[in-house]
Every structure is written in C-alpha cells, then in structure tokens.
N, C-alpha and C positions, 0 to 999 in steps of 0.2 A: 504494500500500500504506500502509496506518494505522500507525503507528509504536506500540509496546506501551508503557503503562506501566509496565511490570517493568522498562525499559534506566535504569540510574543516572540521565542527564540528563533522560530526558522526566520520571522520577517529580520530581525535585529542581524544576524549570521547573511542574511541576503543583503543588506542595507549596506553593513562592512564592503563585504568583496565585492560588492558592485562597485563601493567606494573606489576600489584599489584599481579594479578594472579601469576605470575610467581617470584616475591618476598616473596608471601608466600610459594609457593612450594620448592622454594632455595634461602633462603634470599642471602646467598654469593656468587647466579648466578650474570655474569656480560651480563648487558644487549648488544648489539655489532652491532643491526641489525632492525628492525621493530619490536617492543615488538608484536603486534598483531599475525604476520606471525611466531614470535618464540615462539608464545604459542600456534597457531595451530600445529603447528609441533611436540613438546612435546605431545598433549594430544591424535595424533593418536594411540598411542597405551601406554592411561593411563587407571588408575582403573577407577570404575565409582566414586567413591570418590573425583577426583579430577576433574572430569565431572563438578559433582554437585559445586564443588565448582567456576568454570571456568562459569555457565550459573548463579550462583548467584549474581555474581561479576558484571559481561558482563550485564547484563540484570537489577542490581539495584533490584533483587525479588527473591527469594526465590522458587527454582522450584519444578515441585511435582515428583512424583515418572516416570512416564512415560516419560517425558522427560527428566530425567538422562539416563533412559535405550536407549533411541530412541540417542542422542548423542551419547552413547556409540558405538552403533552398528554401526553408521551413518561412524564414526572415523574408525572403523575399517574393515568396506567393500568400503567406496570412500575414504577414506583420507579427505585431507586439504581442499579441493572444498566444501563435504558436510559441514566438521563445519565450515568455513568460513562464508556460509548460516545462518546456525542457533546461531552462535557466535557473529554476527556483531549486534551491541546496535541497538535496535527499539522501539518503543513504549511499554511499558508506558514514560520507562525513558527521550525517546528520542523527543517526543513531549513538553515536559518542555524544554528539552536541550538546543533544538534549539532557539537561543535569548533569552533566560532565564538568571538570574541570583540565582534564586532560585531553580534551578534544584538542587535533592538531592545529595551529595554525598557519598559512598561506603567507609564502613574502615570493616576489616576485625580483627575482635576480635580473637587472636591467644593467647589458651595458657590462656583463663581469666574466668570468673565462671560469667556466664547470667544467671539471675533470672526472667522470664517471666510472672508478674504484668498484663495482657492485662486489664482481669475485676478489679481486686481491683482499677486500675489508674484510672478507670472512671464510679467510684460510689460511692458515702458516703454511702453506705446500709453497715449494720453491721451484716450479717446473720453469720451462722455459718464460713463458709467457708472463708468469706474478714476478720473474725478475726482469727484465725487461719492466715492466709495469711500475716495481719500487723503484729501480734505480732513476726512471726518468722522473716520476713524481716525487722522489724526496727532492732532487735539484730544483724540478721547478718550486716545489713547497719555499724551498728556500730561497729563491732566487725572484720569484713572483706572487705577483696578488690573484690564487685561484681559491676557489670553492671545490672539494670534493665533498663528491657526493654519491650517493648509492641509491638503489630503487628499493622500495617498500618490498617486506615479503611477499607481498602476494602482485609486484608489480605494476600495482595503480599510479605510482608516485614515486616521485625522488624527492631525498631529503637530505641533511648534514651530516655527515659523518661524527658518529660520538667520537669522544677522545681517546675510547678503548679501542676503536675501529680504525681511527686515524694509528695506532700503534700496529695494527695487522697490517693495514694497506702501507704503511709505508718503511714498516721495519719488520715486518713474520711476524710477530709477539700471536700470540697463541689467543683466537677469538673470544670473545664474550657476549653472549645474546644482547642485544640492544636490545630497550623498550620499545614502546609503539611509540611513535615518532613526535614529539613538541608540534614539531613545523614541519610542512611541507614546504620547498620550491616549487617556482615555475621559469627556467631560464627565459630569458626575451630581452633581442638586440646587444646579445653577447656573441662568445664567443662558447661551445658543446666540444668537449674532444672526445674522443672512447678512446684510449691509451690499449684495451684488452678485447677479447672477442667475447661478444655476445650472442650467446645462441640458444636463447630462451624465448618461447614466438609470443608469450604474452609483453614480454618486455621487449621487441623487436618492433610490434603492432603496433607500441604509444611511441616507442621511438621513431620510429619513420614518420607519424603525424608530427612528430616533436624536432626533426630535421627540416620539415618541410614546412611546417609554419611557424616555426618560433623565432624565425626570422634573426634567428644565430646564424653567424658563421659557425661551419660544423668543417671538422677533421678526425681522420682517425689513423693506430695503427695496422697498418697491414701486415698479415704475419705471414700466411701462406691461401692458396686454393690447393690444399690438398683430398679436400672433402668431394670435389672436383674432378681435380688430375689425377687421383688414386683413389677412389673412392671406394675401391675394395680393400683399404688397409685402414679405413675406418668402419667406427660404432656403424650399427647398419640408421638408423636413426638420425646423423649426425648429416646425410645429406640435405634433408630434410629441413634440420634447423641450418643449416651453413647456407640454405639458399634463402631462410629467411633475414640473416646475416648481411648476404647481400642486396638485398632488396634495401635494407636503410642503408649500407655502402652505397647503393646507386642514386642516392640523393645527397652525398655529402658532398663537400665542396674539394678535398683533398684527401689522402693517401700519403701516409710516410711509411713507405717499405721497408723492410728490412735488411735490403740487398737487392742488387739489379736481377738475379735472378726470381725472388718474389716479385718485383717489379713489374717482371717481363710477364707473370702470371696474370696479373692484376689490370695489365693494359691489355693484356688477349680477351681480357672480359671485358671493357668499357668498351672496345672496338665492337664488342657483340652487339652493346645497347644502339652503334650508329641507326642499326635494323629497327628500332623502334623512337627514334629519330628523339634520342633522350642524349645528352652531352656526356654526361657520367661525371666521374670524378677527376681532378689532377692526379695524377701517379708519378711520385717520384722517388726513386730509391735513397735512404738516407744510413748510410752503413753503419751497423751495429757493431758496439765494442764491448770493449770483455774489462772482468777487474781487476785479477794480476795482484791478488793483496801480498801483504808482508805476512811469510809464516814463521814463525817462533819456531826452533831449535826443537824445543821442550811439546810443542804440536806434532810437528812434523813426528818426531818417535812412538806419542801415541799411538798416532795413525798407523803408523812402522807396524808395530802391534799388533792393533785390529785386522790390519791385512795378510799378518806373515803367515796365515792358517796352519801353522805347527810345519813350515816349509821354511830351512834354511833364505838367508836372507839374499844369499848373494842369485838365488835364481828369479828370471825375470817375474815381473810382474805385468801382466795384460791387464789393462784397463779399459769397461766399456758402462759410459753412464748415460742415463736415458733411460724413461717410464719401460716397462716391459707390455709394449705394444705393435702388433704385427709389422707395423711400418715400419720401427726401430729393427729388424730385421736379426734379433738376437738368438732365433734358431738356427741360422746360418754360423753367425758366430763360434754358437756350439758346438757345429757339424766341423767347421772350419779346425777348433781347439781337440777336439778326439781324433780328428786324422790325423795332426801333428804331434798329439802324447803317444799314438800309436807309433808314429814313427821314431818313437825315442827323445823329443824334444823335452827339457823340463821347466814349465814356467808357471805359473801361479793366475788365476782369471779371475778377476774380480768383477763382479758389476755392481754399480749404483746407480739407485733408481727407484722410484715407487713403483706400485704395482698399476699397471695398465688392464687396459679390458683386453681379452680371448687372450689370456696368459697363459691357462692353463696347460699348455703342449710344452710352451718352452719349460716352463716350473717344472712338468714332471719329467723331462728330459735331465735339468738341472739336477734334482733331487737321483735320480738314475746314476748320472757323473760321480758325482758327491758319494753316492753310497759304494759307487764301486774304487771308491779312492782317490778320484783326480781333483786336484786341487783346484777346485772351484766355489764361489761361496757368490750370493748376493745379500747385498744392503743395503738397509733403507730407512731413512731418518736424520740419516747421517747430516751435520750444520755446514756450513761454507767453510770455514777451517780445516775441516775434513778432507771437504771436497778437494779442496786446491792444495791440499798435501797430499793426497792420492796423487792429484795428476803429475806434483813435484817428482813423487815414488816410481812412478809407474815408468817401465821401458818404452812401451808403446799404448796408443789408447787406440778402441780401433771404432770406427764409427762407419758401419756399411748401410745406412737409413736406404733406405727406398725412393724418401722423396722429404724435403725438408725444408720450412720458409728462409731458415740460417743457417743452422747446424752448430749451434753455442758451442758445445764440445769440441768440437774441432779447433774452432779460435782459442778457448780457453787451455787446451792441451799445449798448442803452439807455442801460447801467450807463456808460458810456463818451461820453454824451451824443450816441451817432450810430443819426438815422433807420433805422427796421425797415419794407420792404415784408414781410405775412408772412399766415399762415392766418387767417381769419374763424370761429374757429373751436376748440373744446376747450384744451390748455392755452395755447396761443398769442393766445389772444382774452382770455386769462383776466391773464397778462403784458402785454395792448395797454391793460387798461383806465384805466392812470394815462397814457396818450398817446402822443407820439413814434412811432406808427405809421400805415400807411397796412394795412386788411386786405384781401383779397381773395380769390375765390373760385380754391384751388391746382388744382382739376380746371379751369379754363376759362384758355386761352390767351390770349383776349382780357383775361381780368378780369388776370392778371397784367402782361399788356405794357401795359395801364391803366395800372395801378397803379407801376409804374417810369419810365414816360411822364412823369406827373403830378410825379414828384420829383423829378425832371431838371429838369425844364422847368417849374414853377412855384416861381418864387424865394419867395412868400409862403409858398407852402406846406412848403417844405424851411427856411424860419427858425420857422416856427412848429413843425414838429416837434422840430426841434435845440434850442429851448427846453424843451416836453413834455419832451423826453429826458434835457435837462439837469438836471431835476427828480423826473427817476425815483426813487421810494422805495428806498432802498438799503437793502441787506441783506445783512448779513454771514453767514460761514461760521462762526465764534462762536456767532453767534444760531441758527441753523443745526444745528450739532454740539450743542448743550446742549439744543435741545428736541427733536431726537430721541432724544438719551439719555433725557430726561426723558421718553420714551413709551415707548420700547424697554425701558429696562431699567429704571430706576425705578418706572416707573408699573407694568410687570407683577411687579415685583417687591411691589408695594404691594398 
C-alpha cells in the first residue's frame, strides 16, 4: 500500500527533498510556495536528467533506467497528477521514516569526485583487482578531495563509507558489518569512477541510469574481457553478469587499462558498439606497476621456513601465485612438475593463492603429489610480506595463465629480480619484453615442462635471466595512481 501524502510525516519528508531537489537544480531559486508542488511543476516539462535526479532524491534510491523514462513521459502527457503519484516518498525510505529516528538521510554530492569501493570495503582478500583498487585509492585518498562510497546491501543506494570500511577499502583491515546507512548520496555534476569491477545486475541496473543521467563525468578501471575472450575459463554465470558490466562501461566517458594488451581488448569492443551507432568509451592503456617493498632479514627467514616443506634448503624453489582457477592454468603446472620429478629433477613447488571456483581436479591432483611424496604444498592467507619474500626465495615463479588483463605476478617476480616461466602471449608477453623470462606456449604440456626444464637445468640461462630481471624497469604505484587520475578524472574533467 502507497503511503498518502496528507499523513504529517510523509508531507514534511516530501516538502524537505523537494526542497533539495530544487536547490540543486537552482541553488539561487527562492523557495515562495510548497517546495513539493514547485518541483512538480518545474519537472513537467524537464530532461530526463533531472527526472533521475528528482526520483533519486524523493525516493532515498537510486533508480534504474525504466523508471526515469516512465517519469518522463508520465510528466509530459498528464502533468502534475501523474508525478505527484510517483514522486510522493514510499517505501523503502518511508517505512523507517515513519517514527524513526534512524531513517536515512539524502545529500546530494554536487560538483565532487565519488570513488565507488563497494567490494574492496568489504573484504580483506588481496587478489588482483582489491590491490590495484587500494593502492590507487589510498594515493588518491591522500592526494585529493574524493568521497568513497559503496552501495547499500541490497543495492538501492550509495552511501559513505564508515571509518571501519574506509580501513578494508583502503588498507585489508579485516570487515565489520556496517549499520543501515545515516545518509544516502546522490552524485550530480561530479565526477563517478569505478576503480573495481562490478558484476552485480541489480547494482549495474541503477548504475547505468546513474552514468547516464547524473550528469557526472564517469571513468573507470579496465581490467580484462576475459568473461568474453575465454569464457570457458570462467564461472558459467559470470558471462552473464560481465555483459551487464558492460552495458554501464558503454556509457562511460573513459577506460584506464591496464596494459595495451587489455587495451586492445577493450577497443575491439567499442569498435563493436560503431554497429549501433553508440560512440562508446575513451580507451587508453595506463601501465600498471608493482610494489617492490623492503623485506627485513628476520621476514625473509620466516618465510624460508614456511616454505622449506622439510626439503633441504639449497634445492630450488618453484613459485606459482594466483587464485586456483581454470584460467590460472595450474593443472598444467602440475603435469609440467611430475614429469620433471620423474625425470630426476629436485625442487620444491609452492603455490599461493586463495581458493578459486572448479578447483577441485587441481586440489585432488595436488593432495595425490603431496601424499605420494613430492614436495608440493599450497597457501593461503598468506600477508604481502610473505608474499614478496616468496618471490625474493623462489628460483623461478612460473605463471602459464590462459588469458590475463596484467599478469601482476609476473611484474612482481621480475620486480624482485626473480626469473618468470610464463604466457607467449597478450599482457604477459607484453611485461617479458624488457627480459628475465623464459615464454611458452600455456595450452601445450610439453612447451611448459620445456620451458621449467630449461631453468632448472641450465645455469647460463637462469644467470642471465636473474640479471634481465635485475634490470627490470620499475615502476611505481605513484606513477601509477597520478596518471590514472590524470585520465580519469582530470583529463574528463578537461
């Protein structure tokens, strides 16, 4: 049932956000008469732009596309009667309202640069994508005046980041259930970035109405189309959502890649939209860098430790990190490591990594290895100290992915002056060209147990890479976070 605006509080909750409504449309209107009845009256014959912005307000949520158009028309064949209907506060907002003290309230972000954290705020997972994610938002945090912000649980709405959540999104710190929400936002004549990938279709629904008429400059990052180009190495599900994904990419105004070889992904798709005579987005590759920290002595040995699996120290150590997911291609790996333990080779295989979906072939293959003796172990949980003492330890890291927006591991191994067995191929080939790797074909069993053969067992060739590596062009998370700002929001801002 619709809640009437004759009951004191809905009129008084109407009277407000009409106010705000019509404050931001002309801040140096003077109000003279019923805010609500003088923002009916203006939006009879407004764009849909300020539609959207009039049911974001009025309604405390974020609306999707159909119902900006359905207002629009509503306004302009019945006038004031119809949006008076569908303008007047209801539920969800309105059922807190009433007797509440915790009913949310509506500020409309004019003019300011939202940075849209939903998953980094509530997960200490460190895969590729939440680093990428912190690193560039703690810089900008620091560096500029943004709003982060996240979408309500049930994806009606964005709102502020608690200070617990601001501690996940921008440093891991371990989540904390947020309340329901003080305040909701409404961006408008800012600046909207998505730093992360969205692939939620109720939050994809209001965001593409929220791109397209919130009359932000919008940007975001590109990571990969691998949902796409390999879509039989993903969730079967995830095509699904990665095309709704792209549907608010095809309204944004910019694209900051990863790499030219994401890049090159990314423009083979706008080139598609020519066909529906829609412009698409800027795509520009903006190269991703790595961290390269300082490890303590007293770290490093730890690590030594956890890795030695009760195997003399001086035998090598194979390193392979990354989720345990078909695309990371770490059944191949394993194929690769038994033919060469079979051949007599002695070296130690570690992998790090969370666990990924349809693992369970490689896990019980692993478990197989393990029981029958071969030194293999994986890990997971493991902190960034860890991590980048692994890659310090390890002889070679081997990275044969399938298909990859970057290929972090690979640069981070480099960056750390240790040999990369890894893909022949898109961004991986693209990270091999200053050296320190050995490439190979990741579909072919043989070309990989080659290619890990070869580094083991040829001392020339494992010094000359470790030199290559030692020389890797480094590149900071600085350099990093400032030109992607400088294309995100500057340059659309320009």
């Amino acid at each position: 049932m619709s809640l009437s605006l004759q009951m004191p509080s809905v009129r008084k909750v109407a009277e407000d956000r009409a106010g705000l409504v019509l404050r931001t449309l002309a801040p140096d209107r003077s109000l003279t008469g019923d805010p609500f009845e003088e923002m009916l009256d203006h939006l009879c014959g407004a764009p849909r732009e300020e539609c959207w912005l009039a049911l974001a307000v009025m309604h405390a949520e974020l609306p999707v596309e159909a119902q900006v158009r359905d207002l629009h028309r509503q306004g302009r064949l019945d006038g004031i009667a119809a949006l008076r209907e569908a303008l007047t506060p209801r539920r969800p907002g309105l059922r807190q309202l009433l007797g509440s003290e915790s009913a949310p309230r509506v500020r409309v972000l004019t003019g300011q640069v939202t940075v849209d954290v939903t998953h980094t705020a509530q997960t200490p997972l460190a895969t590729g994508i939440q680093r990428v994610v912190r690193e560039l938002t703690r810089r900008w945090d620091r560096d500029h005046e943004i709003d982060l912000v996240s979408w309500t649980d049930d994806f009606s709405a964005i709102r502020p980041l608690t200070e617990e959540e601001r501690e996940t999104a921008l440093f891991g710190a371990e989540p904390v259930a947020a309340p329901p929400p003080e305040t909701v936002v409404v961006p408008w004549r800012g600046t909207h970035i998505l730093p992360e990938l969205s692939v939620e279709p109720r939050r994809n629904e209001r965001m593409l109405a929220l791109v397209r008429y919130s009359r932000c400059r919008t940007g975001m990052v590109g990571y990969d189309c691998v949902p796409i180009t390999t879509a039989e190495t993903v969730v079967t599900a995830m095509g699904g959502r990665f095309a709704g994904a792209l549907a608010v990419a095809r309204e944004m105004d910019r694209i900051g890649a990863l790499c030219r070889a994401s890049a090159a992904e990314y423009q083979g798709w706008v080139e598609m939209l020519g066909a529906l005579a829609i412009p698409g987005p800027q795509v520009r590759p903006v190269q991703l860098a790595v961290n390269d920290p300082v490890i303590t002595p007293a770290a490093l040995e730890r690590t030594r430790v956890l890795l030695a699996m009760g195997r003399p120290d001086t035998e090598p150590l194979v390193l392979v990190v990354g989720s345990h997911e078909p695309r990371k291609n770490h059944g191949t790996v394993l194929q690769a490591a038994e033919r060469l333990w079979r051949e007599g080779l002695a070296f130690r295989l570690a992998f790090i990594g969370g666990q990924g979906w349809n693992s369970d072939a490689f896990r019980r293959r692993l478990d197989e290895l393990a029981a029958a003796g071969r030194p293999v172990r994986t890990f997971s949980g493991l902190d960034d100290t860890q991590l980048w003492s692994a890659y310090r330890l390890a002889t070679v890291t081997v990275f044969p992915s399938l298909n990859e927006g970057f290929g972090l591991p690979v640069a981070e191994s480099l960056s750390c002056g240790t040999p990369v067995v890894t893909s022949g191929f898109g961004s991986m080939a693209e990270i091999a060209q200053a050296g320190g790797t050995v490439l190979v074909d990741p579909r072919d069993d043989d070309d990989v147990t080659a290619g890990l053969r070869r580094v083991l067992t040829e001392e020339d060739l494992l010094a000359r890479l470790r030199d290559e590596a030692g020389r890797w062009p480094r590149r900071t998370w600085d350099d990093y976070a400032r030109e992607m700002w400088d294309y995100l929001v500057a340059g659309v801002a320009s």
